[in-house]
C-alpha positions in Angstrom: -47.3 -10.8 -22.8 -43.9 -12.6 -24.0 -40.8 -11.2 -22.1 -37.8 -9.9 -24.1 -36.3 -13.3 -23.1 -38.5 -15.4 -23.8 -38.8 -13.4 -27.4 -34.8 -14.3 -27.4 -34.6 -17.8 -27.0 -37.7 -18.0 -29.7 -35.5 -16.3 -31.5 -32.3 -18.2 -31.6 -34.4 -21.5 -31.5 -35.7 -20.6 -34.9 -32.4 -19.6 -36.4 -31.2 -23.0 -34.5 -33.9 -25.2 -36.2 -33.2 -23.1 -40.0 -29.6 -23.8 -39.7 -30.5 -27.8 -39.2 -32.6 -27.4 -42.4 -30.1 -25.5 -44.2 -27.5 -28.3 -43.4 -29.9 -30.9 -45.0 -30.1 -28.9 -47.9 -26.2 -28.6 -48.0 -26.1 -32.8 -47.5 -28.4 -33.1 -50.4 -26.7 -30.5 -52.6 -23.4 -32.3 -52.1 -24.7 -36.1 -53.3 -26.3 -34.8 -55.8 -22.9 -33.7 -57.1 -21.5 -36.8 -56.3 -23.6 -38.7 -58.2 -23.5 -36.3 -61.1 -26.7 -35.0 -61.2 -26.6 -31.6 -59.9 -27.8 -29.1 -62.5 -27.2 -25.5 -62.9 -30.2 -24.7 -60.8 -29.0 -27.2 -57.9 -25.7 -25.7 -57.9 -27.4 -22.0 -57.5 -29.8 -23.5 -54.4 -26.5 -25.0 -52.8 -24.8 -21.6 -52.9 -27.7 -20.0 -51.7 -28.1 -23.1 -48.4 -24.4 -22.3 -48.2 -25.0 -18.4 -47.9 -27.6 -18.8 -45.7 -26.0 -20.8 -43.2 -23.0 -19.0 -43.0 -25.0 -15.7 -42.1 -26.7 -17.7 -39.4 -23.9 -18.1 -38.3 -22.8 -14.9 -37.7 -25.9 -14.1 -36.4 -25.5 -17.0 -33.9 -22.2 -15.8 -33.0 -22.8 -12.1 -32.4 -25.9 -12.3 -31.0 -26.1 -15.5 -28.8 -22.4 -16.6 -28.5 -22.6 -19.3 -30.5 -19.5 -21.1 -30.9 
């Protein structure tokens, strides 16, 4: 059986490893645009990576003091 510990850091090493991803995605997104050829679609998925991280980070922050 998995402690509620154990379930805790699981937890926040998930979010930890999503936000890395998320921050690729962001990178991507950004030269993309640079380069001019970020569509419509691009700019809705970089919102969204945007989104996404930023409630991470709340989570993060709330839940496991990040800072």
């Amino acid at each position: 059986m998995i402690s509620h510990k154990e379930k805790l850091e699981e937890i926040e090493s998930y979010l930890a490893a999503r936000k890395r991803e998320l921050a690729d995605d962001i990178r991507f997104y950004a030269e993309q645009a640079v380069a001019g050829k970020l569509d419509e679609e691009g700019k809705c998925h970089q919102m969204a990576a945007e989104s996404s991280i930023l409630l991470l980070e709340k989570i993060g922050n709330t839940f496991f003091n990040w800072e």
